[in-house]
C-alpha positions, -999 to +999 in steps of 0.1 A: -409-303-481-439-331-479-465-330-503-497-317-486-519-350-475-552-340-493-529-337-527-513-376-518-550-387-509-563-370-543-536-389-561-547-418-543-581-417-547-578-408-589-553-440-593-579-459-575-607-447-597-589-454-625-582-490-614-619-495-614-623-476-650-639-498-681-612-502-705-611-484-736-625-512-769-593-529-786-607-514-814-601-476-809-562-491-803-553-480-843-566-446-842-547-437-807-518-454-822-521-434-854-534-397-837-503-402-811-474-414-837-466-443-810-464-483-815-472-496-783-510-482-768-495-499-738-467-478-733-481-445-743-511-454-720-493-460-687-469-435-692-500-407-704-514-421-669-482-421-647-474-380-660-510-372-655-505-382-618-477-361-615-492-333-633-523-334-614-495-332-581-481-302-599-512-281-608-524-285-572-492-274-557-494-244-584-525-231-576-520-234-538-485-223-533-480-207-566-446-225-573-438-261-588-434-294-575-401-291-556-374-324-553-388-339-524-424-338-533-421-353-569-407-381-553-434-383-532-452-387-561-430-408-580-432-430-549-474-429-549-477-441-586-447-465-578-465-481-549-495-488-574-471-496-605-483-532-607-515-528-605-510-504-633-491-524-655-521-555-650-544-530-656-527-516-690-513-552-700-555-559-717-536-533-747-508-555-750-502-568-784-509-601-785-485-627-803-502-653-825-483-688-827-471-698-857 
């Protein structure tokens, strides 16, 4: 079963918006690390940003058809945030840690 085109184009439209974000300050990095027990912001970002996508795909199809995602249409999904996944990953990469030469 396709995923309904206004859900794709809302998926669309939020990863876009996203792109075009302001970061969030280096300096909050610590306390996200800390509140979310994880070691790399850059991992736990993309990945918070890649589920959201899917459950923003999931709520949708909830509240219209009253069931969940089914195969087909989470990889529909899958393949929306994969089409996007290097923009993404430039995007995230300004929480990388950065290495200091020795």
């Amino acid at each position: 079963m396709p995923l309904d085109s206004d859900i794709r184009e809302t998926i669309e439209k939020v990863i876009e918006g996203d792109l075009a974000a302001p970061k969030v300050p280096r300096e909050r990095l610590p306390r996200l690390k800390k509140t979310w027990k994880c070691d790399s912001a850059y991992d736990f970002l993309y990945g918070h940003r890649a589920g959201y996508y899917r459950g923003l795909a999931e709520g949708m199809v909830l509240e219209r058809h009253r069931r969940q995602l089914v195969s087909d249409e989470d990889g529909e999904v899958f393949a929306i945030t994969s089409a996007h996944a290097a923009r993404l990953r430039r995007y995230f990469a300004y929480y990388k840690q950065r290495h200091t030469k020795k």
